[in-house]
C-alpha positions as CSV (number, residue, x, y, z in Angstrom):
1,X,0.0,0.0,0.0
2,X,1.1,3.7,-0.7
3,X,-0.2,6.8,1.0
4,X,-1.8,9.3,-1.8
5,X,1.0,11.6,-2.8
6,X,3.7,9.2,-1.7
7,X,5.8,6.6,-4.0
8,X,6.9,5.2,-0.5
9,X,5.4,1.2,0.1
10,X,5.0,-0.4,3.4
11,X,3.1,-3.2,4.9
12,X,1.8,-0.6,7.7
13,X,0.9,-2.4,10.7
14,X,-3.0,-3.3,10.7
15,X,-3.5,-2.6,14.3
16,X,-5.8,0.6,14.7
17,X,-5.5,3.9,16.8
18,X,-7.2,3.3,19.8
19,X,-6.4,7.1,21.5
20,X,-5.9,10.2,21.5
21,X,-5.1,12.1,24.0
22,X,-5.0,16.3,23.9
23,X,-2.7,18.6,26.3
24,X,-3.2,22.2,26.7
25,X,0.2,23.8,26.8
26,X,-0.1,27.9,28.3
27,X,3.4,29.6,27.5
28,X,3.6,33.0,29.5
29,X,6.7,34.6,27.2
30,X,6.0,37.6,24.9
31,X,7.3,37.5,21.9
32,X,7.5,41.1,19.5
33,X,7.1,41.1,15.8
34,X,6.7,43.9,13.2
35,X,2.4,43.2,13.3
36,X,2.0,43.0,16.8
37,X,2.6,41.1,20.2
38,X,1.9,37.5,21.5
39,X,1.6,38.0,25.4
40,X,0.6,34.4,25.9
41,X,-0.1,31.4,23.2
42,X,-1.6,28.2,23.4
43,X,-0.3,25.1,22.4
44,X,-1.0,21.7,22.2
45,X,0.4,17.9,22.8
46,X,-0.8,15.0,20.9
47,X,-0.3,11.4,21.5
48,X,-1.7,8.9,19.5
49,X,-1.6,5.4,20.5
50,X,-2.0,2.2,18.8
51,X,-0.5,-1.6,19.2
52,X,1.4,-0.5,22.2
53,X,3.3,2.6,20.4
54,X,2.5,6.3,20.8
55,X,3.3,9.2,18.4
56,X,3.6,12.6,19.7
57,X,2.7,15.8,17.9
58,X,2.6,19.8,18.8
59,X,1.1,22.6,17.6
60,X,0.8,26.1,18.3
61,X,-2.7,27.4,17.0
62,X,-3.8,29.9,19.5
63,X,-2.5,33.2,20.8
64,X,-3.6,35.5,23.7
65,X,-6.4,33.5,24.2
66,X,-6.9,31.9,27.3
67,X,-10.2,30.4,26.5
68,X,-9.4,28.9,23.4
69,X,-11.0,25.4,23.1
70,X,-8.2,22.9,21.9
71,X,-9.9,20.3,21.4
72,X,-12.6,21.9,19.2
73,X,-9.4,22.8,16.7
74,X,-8.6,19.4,17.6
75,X,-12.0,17.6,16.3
76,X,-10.9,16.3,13.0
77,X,-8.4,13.9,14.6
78,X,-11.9,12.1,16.4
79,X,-12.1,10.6,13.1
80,X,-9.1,8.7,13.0
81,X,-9.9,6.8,15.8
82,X,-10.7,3.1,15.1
83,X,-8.5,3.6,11.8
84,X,-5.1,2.1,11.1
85,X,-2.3,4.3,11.0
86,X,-2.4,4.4,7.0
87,X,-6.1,4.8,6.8
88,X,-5.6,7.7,8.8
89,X,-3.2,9.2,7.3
90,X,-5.1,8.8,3.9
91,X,-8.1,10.6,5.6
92,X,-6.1,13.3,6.3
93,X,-5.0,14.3,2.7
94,X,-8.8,14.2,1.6
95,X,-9.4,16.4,4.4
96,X,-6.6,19.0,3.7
97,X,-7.3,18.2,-0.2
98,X,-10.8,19.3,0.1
99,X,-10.0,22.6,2.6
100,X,-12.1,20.9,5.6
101,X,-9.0,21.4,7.8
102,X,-6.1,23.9,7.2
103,X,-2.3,24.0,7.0
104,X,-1.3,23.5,10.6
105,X,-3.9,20.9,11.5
106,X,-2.5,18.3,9.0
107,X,0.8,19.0,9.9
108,X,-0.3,18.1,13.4
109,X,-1.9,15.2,12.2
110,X,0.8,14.1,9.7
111,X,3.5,14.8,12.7
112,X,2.1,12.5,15.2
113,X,0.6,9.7,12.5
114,X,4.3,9.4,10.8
115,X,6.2,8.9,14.2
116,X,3.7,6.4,15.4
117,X,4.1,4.5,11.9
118,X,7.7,4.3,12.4
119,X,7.5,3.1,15.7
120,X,4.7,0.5,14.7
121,X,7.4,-0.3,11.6
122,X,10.4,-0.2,13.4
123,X,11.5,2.6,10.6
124,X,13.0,6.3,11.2
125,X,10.2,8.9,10.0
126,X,13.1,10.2,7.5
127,X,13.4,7.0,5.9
128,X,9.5,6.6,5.8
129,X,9.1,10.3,4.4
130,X,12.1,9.7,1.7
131,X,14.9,12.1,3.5
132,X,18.3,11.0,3.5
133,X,20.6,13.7,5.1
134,X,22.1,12.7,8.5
135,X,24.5,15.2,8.9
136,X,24.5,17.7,12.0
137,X,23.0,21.1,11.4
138,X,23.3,24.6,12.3
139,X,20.8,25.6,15.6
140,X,19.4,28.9,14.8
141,X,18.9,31.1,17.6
142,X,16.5,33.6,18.0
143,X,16.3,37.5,19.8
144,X,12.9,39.1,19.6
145,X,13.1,42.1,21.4
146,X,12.5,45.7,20.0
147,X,14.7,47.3,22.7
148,X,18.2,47.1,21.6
149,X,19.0,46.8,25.8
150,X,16.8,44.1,26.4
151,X,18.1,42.5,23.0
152,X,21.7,42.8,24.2
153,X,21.2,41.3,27.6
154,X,19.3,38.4,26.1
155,X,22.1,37.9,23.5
156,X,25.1,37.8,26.6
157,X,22.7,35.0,28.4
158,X,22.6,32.9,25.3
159,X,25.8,33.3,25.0
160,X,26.4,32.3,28.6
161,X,24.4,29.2,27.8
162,X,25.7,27.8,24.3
163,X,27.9,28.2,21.6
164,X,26.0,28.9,18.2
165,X,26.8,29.7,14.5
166,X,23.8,31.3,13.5
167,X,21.3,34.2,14.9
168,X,18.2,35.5,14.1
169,X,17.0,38.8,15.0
170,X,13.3,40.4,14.8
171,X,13.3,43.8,12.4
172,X,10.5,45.8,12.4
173,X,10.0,47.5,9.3
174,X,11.9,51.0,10.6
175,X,14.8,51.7,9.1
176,X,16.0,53.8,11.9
177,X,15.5,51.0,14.5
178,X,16.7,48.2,12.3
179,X,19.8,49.2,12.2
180,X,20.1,50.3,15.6
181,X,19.4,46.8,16.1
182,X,21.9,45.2,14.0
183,X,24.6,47.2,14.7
184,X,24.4,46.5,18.2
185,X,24.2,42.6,17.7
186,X,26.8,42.7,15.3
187,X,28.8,44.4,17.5
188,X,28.8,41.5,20.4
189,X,29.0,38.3,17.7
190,X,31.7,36.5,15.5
191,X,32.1,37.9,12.3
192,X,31.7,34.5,10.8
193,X,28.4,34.6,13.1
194,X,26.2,34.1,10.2
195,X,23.6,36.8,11.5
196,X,19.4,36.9,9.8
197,X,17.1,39.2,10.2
198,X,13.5,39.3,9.8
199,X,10.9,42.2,9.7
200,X,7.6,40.1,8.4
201,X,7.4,42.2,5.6
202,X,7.7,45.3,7.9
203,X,8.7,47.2,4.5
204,X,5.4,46.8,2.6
205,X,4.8,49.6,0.3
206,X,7.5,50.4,-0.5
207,X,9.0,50.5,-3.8
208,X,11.9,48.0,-5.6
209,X,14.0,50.9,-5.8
210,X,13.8,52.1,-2.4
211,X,13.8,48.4,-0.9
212,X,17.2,47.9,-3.0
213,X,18.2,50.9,-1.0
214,X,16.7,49.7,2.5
215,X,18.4,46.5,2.0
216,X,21.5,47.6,1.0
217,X,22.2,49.7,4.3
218,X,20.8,46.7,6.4
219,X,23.7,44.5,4.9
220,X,26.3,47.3,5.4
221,X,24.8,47.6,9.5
222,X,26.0,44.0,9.6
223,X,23.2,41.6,7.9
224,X,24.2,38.5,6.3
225,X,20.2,37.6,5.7
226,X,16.8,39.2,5.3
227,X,13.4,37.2,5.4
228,X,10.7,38.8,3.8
229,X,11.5,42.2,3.5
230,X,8.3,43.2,1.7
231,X,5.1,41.9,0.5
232,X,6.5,41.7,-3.6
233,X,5.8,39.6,-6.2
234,X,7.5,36.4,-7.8
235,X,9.3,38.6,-10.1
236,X,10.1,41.5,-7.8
237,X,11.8,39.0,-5.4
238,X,13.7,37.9,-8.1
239,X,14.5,41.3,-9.2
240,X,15.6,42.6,-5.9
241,X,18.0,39.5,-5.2
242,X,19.6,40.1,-8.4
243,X,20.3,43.7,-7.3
244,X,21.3,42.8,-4.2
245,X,23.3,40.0,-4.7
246,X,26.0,40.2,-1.4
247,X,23.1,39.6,1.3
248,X,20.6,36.5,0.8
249,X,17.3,37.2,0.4
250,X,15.2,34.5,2.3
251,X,11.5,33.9,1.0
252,X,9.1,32.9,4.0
253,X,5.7,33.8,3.0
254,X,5.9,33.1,-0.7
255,X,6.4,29.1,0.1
256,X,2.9,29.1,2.1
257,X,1.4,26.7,1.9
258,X,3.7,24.3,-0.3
259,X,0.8,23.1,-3.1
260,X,0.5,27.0,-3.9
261,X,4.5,27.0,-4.2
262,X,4.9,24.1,-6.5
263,X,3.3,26.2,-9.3
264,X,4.5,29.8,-8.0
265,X,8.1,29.6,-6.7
266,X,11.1,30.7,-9.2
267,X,14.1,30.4,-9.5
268,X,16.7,33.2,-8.0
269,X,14.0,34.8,-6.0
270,X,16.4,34.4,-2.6
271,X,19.8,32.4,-2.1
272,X,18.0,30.8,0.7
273,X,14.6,29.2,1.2
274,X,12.7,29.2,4.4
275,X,9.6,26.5,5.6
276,X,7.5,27.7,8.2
277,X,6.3,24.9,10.2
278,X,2.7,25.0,10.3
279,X,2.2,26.6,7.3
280,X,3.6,24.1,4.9
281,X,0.7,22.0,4.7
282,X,0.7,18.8,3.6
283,X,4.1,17.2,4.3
284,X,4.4,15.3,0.2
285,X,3.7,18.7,-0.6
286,X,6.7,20.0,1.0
287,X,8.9,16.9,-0.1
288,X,8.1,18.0,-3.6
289,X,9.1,21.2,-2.6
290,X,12.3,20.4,-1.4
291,X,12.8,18.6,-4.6
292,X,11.9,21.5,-6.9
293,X,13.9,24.1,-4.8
294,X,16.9,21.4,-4.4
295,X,16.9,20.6,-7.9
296,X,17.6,24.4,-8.6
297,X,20.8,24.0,-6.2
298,X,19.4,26.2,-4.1
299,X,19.9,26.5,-0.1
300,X,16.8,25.7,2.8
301,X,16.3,26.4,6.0
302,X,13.9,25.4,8.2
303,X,12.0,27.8,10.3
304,X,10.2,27.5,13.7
305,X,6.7,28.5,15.0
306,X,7.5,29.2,18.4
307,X,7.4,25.5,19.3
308,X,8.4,24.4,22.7
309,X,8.3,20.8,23.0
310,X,7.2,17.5,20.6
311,X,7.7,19.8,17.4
312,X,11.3,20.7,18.3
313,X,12.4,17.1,17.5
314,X,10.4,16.9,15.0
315,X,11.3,19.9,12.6
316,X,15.0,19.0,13.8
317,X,15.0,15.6,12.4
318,X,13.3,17.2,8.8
319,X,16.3,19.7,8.8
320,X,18.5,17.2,8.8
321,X,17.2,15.0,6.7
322,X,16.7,17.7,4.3
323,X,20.8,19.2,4.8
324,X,19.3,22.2,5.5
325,X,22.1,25.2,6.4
326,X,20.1,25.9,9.7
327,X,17.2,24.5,11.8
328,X,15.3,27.3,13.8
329,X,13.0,25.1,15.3
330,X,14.8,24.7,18.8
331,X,13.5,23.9,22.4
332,X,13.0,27.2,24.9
333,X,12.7,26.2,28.4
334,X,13.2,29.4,29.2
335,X,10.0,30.1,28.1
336,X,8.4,26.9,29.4
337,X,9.7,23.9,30.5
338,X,7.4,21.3,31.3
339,X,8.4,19.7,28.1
340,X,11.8,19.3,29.8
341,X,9.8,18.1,32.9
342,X,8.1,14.8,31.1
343,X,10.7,14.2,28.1
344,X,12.0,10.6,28.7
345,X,14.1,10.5,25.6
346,X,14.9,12.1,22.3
347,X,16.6,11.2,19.2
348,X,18.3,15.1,18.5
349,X,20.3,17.0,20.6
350,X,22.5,20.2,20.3
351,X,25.8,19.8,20.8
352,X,28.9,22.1,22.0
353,X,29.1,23.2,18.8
354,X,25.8,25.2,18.2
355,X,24.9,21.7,15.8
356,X,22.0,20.1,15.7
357,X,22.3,16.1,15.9
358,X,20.4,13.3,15.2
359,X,21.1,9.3,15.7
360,X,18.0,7.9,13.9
361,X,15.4,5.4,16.0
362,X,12.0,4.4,15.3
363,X,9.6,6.7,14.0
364,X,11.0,10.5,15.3
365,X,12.0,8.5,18.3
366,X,10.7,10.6,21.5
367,X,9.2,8.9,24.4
368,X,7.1,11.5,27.1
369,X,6.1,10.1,30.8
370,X,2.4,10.9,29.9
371,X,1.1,10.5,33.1
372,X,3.1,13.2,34.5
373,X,2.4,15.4,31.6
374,X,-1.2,15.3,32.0
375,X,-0.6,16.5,35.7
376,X,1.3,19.4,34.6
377,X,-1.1,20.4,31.4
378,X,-3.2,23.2,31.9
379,X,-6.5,21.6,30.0
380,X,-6.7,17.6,28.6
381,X,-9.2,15.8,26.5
382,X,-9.5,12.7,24.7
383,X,-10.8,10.7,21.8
């Protein structure tokens, strides 16, 4: 059998899902971009169990909202229950085909479904999803402060706590404060710090000529990287790398979802690629991606939502597999820690080094002590 979308075959164990089990996550840590502020989010823990295995997912659907109803957002996976794994799976592309449930919730889905197939198979999710890189990876760390003093003292504790070959700062769509910012986190990094920045398309409006300008002076206050400058065409992206060809431009929002991107991406619109999680969609979308963008020799990274626990290891182990020049998607126990409080083992790691590592198990090979997560949730539900 093969899963729609998918030239991968495997027997796929015949024993069914038998629960599902929901975990409301409340992380307390603002977090500043160019559009706005996230005093609080809401995420959520997944396992899925069936023939003795469990496969764990995370998402990150809600923000300052401390009634949201997770396991409303949650419903479609009721349906998989009493399914096998692959039948699950299957019901999840015809969901997401037919636009019944959107980009995040399938990745949800897919996320927990594929590590619970490995584990029922005995197979590492990379080799089940067709990835083959094993190789360590850059961590990319990230400072999202607005104050350039409360940037700087966040930057000397990371510092204090790891080594790391690859920042990421938020911009915010004013020149004046951009480079401000820059300057100043230039200032305390290694020049061969590879340093990104990212205003969310904080310069929309503005013209091609002026953002060849804008970027220009953002890569002479020390950029080495800029994700999605502007809100700009196929074309325009294209033109403005070409103009500004000693900074990468890094395309975000254009690759949303992936099946849109299969027929809109170009060639030369950035020197390196970025997937969002949870807006990628589908995930044989995104491996078609990948094979578009790598067959134009082309550099990825992959991105993070804000993630603080299953979808760490997750995202870590698709970076890798992909060879992707940095993985964003990185643990923050800083911000909240009870993943750290119930994680029994994982598969990645980050080393001394500022690399993230993988040594492939079953599925994306995490195990959680559930009971004790479910006493440190803030909400839980089942199917």
């Amino acid at each position: 059998m093969a899963l729609a979308g998918s030239a991968i075959h495997f027997s796929f164990s015949e024993s069914v899902i038998e629960e599902i089990n929901l975990y409301l996550i409340q992380v307390d840590a603002k977090r500043d971009f160019s559009h706005g502020s996230w005093k609080t989010r809401q995420h959520v823990f997944m396992s899925v169990h069936s023939g003795g295995k469990i496969g764990w997912a995370e998402a990150n659907p809600s923000h300052n909202n401390a009634n949201f109803d997770f396991k409303k957002w949650a419903s479609f996976m009721e349906m998989c229950k009493g399914e096998t794994v692959a039948d699950a799976l299957l019901r999840l592309e015809k969901l997401y085909a037919e636009d019944s449930i959107k980009r995040g919730q399938i990745e949800f889905g897919q996320m927990a479904l594929y590590d619970l197939l490995g584990k029922l198979e005995n197979k590492s999710g990379l080799e089940i999803l067709g990835y083959f890189g094993r190789s360590p990876v850059n961590a990319l760390y990230t400072i999202l402060d607005k104050d350039v003093e409360k940037a700087i003292l966040k930057l000397k504790d990371l510092q204090k706590a790891t080594k790391f070959n690859a920042l990421k700062i938020k911009l915010f769509g004013k020149l004046e404060l951009d480079e401000k910012l820059i300057k100043a986190v230039r200032d305390e990094i290694p020049n061969n710090c590879y340093l990104l920045g990212d205003p969310n398309r904080g310069y929309k409006g503005e013209t091609i000529p002026s953002l060849i300008s804008i970027v220009t002076k953002l890569k002479e206050a020390g950029l080495d990287g800029l994700e999605d400058p502007s809100e700009m065409t196929e074309e325009e992206w294209v033109q403005l790398q070409q103009a500004v060809p000693a900074i990468d431009l890094v395309p975000d929002h254009p690759l949303r979802p992936a099946k849109k991107a299969l027929h809109s991406y170009k060639k030369g619109m950035g020197n390196l690629y970025n997937f969002h999680p949870e807006t990628m969609g589908d995930c044989n979308d995104l491996k078609k991606l990948f094979l578009q963008i790598r067959k134009d020799d082309q550099k990825i990274m992959v991105g993070d939502d804000s993630f603080v626990g299953p979808a760490c290891n997750f995202w870590q182990h698709i970076a890798i597999g992909m060879n992707a020049e940095c993985c964003e998607a990185i643990e923050k126990p800083n911000e909240n820690d009870i993943f750290q409080k119930v994680l029994e083992h994982k598969p990645t790691k980050v080393d001394r080094n500022g690399k993230v590592s993988l040594v492939p198990e079953a599925g994306f090979g995490m195990f959680i002590n559930e009971k004790k997560l479910k006493g440190l949730a803030q909400g839980y539900a089942s199917f």
